[in-house]
KEKE-637021 format. One record per residue (C-alpha): residue in one letter; residue number from 1; y, x, z. Coordinates in pm, 1 decimal. Example, Ala and Ser with C-alpha at 12.3 -4.5 7.8 and 13.67 -1.06 7.14 Angstrom:
2
A, 1, -450.0, 1230.0, 780.0
S, 2, -106.0, 1367.0, 714.0
***
This chain:
185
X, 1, -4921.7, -1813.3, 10260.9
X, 2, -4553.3, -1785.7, 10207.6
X, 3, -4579.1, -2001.7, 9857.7
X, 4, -4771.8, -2259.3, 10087.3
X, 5, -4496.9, -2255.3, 10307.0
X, 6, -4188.7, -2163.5, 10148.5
X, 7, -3922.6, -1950.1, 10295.8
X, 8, -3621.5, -1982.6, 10585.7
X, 9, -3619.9, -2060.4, 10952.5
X, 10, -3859.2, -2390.1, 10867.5
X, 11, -4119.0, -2169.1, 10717.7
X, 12, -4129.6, -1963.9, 11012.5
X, 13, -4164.1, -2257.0, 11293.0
X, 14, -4433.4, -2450.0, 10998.4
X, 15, -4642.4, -2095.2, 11028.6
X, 16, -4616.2, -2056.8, 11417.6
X, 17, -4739.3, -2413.4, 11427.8
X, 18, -4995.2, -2397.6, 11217.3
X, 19, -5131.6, -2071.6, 11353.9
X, 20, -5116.1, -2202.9, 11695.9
X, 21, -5320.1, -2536.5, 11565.3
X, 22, -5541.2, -2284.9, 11372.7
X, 23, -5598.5, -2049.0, 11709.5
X, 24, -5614.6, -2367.9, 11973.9
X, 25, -6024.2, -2488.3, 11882.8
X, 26, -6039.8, -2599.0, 12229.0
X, 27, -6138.4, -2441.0, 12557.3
X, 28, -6459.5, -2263.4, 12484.4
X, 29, -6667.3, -2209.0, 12841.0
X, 30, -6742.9, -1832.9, 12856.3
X, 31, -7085.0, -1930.9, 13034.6
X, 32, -7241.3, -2222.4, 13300.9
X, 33, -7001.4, -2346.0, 13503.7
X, 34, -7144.3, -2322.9, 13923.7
X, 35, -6982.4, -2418.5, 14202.2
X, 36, -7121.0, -2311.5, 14605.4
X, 37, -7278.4, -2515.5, 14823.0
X, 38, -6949.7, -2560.8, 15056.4
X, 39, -6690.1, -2603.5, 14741.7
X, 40, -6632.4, -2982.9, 14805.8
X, 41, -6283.4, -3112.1, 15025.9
X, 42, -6491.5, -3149.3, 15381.0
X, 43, -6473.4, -2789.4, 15375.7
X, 44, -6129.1, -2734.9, 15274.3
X, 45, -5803.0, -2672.2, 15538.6
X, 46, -5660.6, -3011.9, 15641.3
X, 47, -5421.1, -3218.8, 15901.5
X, 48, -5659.4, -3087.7, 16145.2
X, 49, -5870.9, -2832.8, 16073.2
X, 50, -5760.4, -2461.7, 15945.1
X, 51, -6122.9, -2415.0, 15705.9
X, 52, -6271.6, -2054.1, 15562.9
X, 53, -6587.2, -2034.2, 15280.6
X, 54, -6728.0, -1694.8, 15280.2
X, 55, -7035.2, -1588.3, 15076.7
X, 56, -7246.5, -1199.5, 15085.6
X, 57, -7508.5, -1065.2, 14888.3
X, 58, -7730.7, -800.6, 14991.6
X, 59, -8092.0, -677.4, 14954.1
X, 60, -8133.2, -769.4, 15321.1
X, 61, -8046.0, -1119.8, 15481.9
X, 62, -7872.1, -1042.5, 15821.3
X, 63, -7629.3, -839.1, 15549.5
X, 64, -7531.0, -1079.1, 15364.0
X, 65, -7515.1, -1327.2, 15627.8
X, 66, -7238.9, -1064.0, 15778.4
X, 67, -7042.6, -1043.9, 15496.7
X, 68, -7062.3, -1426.0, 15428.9
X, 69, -6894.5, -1444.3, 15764.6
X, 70, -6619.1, -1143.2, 15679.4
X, 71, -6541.6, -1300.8, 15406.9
X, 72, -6513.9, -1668.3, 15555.8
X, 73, -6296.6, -1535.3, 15814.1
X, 74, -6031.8, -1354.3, 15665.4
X, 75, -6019.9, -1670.5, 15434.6
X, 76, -5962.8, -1885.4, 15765.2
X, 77, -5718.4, -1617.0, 15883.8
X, 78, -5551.7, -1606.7, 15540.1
X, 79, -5500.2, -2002.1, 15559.9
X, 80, -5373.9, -1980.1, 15949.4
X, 81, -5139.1, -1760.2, 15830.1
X, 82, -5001.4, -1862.6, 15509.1
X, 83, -4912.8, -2241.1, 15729.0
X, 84, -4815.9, -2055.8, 16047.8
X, 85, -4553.0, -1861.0, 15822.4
X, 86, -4440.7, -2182.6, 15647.6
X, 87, -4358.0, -2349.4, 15927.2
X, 88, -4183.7, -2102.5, 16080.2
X, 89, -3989.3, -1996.4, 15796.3
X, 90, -3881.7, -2374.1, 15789.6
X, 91, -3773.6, -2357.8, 16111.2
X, 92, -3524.3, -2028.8, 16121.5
X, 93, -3391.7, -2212.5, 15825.3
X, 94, -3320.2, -2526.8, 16029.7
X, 95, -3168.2, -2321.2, 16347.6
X, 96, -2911.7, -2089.5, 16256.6
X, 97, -2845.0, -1999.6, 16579.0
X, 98, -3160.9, -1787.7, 16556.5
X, 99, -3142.0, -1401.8, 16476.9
X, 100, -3402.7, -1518.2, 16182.3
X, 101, -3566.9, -1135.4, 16105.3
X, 102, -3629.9, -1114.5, 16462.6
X, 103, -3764.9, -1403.1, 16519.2
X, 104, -3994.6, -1407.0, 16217.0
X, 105, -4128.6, -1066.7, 16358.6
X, 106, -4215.8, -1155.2, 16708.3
X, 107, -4368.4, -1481.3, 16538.5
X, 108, -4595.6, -1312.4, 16278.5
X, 109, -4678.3, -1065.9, 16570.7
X, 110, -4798.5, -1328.3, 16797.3
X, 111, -4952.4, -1498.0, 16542.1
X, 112, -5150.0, -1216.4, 16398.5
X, 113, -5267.2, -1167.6, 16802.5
X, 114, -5352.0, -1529.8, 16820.8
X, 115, -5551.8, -1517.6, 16515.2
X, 116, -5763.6, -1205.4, 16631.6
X, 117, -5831.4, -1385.6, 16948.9
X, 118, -5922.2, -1705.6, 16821.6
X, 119, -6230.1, -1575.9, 16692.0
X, 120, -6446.6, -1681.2, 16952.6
X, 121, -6289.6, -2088.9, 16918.6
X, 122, -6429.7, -2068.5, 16544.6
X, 123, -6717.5, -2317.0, 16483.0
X, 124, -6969.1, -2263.3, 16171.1
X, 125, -6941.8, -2582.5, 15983.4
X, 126, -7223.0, -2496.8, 15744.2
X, 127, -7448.6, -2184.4, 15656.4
X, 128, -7698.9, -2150.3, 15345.9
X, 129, -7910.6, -1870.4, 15219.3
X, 130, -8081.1, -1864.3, 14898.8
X, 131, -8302.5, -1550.4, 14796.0
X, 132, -8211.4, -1461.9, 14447.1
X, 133, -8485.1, -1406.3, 14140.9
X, 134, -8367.3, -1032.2, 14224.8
X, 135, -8522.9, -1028.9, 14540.2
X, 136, -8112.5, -1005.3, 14698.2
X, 137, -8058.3, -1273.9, 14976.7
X, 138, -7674.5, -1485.3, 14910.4
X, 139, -7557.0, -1633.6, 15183.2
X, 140, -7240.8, -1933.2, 15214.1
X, 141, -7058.4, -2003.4, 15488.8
X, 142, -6826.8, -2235.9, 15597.2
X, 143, -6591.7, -2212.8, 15915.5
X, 144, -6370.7, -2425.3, 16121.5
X, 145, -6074.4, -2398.4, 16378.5
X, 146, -5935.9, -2664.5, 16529.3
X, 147, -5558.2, -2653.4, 16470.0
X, 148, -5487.0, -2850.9, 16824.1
X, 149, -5662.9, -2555.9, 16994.5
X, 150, -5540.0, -2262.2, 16773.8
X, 151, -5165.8, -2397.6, 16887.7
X, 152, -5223.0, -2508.3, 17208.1
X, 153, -5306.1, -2082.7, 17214.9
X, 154, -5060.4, -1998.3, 17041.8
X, 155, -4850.2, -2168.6, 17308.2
X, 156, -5028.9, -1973.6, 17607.0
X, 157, -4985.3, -1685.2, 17465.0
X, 158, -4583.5, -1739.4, 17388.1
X, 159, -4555.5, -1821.1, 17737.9
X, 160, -4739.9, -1472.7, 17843.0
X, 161, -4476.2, -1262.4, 17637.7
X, 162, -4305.0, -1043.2, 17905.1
X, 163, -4042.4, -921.7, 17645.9
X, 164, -3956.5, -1203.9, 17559.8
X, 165, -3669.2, -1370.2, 17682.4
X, 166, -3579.3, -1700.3, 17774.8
X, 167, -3417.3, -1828.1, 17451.2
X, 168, -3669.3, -1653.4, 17204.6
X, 169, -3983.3, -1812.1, 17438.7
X, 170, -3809.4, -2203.1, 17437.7
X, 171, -3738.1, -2174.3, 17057.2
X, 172, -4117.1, -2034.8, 16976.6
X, 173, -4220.6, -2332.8, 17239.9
X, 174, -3989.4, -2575.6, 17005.0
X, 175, -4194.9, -2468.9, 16713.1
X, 176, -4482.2, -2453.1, 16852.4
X, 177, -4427.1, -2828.6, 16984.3
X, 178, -4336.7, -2938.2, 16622.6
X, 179, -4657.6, -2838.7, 16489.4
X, 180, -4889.2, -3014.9, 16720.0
X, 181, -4657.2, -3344.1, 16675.2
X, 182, -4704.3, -3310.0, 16304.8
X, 183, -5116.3, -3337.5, 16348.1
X, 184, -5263.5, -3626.4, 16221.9
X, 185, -5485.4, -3660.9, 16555.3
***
């Protein structure tokens, strides 16, 4: 190989290409490529709906139709949370006259509350099982929360917040104000 190439700093780039043209036969698929039944954009988060897909497998249907939901709902938590926490970081950086750690804490705390609550405003946007040649049961499904609702909520339950005081509850209210007016409803 070093004849082939020669010797020097050009031999050594003229092997690392042509080992990495030598190595690169293309993206080989390790197997068939499946998707679930809820994998399309209708069931992803959007301007006005936070969305969870959840699937379970279990020898017994009921089973896997409760992890399916588990699953689906810490997803839908997961996206609440990663957009609550965007926006909010967003908006310490845009008031400075904020004491930013302790606002971000009493946020994420009433957001995690909110979250827990919401539960019951969830809506199942679709639900499939399929028994498996192995006699197992799989079950997908797909949930939905309003984002209107889940702030409106989130604003009731600001406004509750004994400890709270004045200054803390108007700038959560400010926040919580900017995310409805940036819905696309």
């Amino acid at each position: 190989m070093k004849q082939l190439l020669g010797s020097g700093p050009k031999a050594m780039v003229s092997f690392l290409i042509l080992s990495f043209l030598t190595s690169c036969g293309g993206f080989k698929k390790p197997g068939k490529e499946v998707t679930g039944p809820f994998s399309s954009s209708k069931y992803q988060t959007n301007n006005r709906y936070f969305r969870g897909v959840g699937s379970g497998t279990s020898m017994d249907m009921n089973t896997s139709k409760s992890k399916a939901m588990i699953m689906a709902k810490q997803r839908l938590a997961s996206s609440v949370n990663t957009t609550m926490r965007t926006v909010a970081d967003r908006y310490v950086k845009e008031n400075s006259t904020l004491n930013a750690g302790e606002f971000m804490s009493k946020y994420e705390e009433l957001n995690r509350e909110v979250t827990n609550t919401m539960l019951a405003d969830i809506r199942t946007i679709g639900e499939r099982t399929f028994k498996l040649p192995n006699n197992q049961y799989e079950t997908h499904i797909a949930l939905e929360i309003r984002k209107r609702s889940m702030y409106n909520h989130l604003r009731r339950q600001a406004r509750l917040k004994k400890q709270w005081n004045e200054a803390e509850r108007a700038a959560m209210e400010n926040l919580i104000d900017r995310l409805i007016a940036e819905l696309k409803d």
